[in-house]
C-alpha positions as MATLAB code, in Angstrom:
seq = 'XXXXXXXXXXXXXXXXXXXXXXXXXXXXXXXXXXXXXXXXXXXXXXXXXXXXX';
ca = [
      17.558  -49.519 -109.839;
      21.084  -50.581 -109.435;
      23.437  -51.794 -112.196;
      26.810  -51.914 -113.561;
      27.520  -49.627 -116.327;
      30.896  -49.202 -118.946;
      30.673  -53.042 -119.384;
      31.559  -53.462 -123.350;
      28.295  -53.793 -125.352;
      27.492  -57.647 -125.707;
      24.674  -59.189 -127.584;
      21.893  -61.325 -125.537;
      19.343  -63.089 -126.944;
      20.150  -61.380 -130.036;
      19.697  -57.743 -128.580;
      22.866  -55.241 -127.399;
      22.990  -54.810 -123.529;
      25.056  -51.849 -122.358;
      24.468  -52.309 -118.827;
      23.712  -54.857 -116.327;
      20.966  -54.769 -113.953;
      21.525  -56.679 -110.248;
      18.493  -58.352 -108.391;
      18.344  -60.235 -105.215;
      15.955  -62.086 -103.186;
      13.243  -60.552 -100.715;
      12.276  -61.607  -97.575;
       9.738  -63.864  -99.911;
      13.112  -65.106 -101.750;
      11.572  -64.023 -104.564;
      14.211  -62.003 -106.737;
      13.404  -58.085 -107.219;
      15.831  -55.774 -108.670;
      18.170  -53.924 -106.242;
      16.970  -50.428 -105.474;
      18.545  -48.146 -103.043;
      15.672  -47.829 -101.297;
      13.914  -48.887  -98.146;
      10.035  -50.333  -97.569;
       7.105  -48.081  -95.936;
       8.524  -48.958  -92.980;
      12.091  -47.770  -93.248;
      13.569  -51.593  -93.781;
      15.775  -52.646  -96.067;
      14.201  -54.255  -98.766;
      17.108  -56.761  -99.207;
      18.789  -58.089  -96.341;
      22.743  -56.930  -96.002;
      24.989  -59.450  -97.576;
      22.334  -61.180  -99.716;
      23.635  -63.125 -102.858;
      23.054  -60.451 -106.111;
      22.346  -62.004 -108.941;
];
């Protein structure tokens, strides 16, 4: 998984986050979280320069 860490500690719907975890949309557009990783096939999972949310 892929996130953003050393962000201050905020409280979200009333529990502390310390770190932020990134998704972005498959091929399906349905939004997965960002792994480093490629499918069985060796493809990215997430297409380059797709919008991170």
């Amino acid at each position: 998984v892929v996130c953003v860490c050393n962000f201050p500690p905020r409280n979200i719907a009333g529990f502390m986050s310390e770190v932020l975890i990134l998704g972005a949309p498959d091929q399906d557009g349905k939004v997965i979280l960002l792994s480093p990783r490629k499918d069985d096939a060796g493809r990215d999972i997430v297409a380059p320069g797709a919008k991170v949310y």
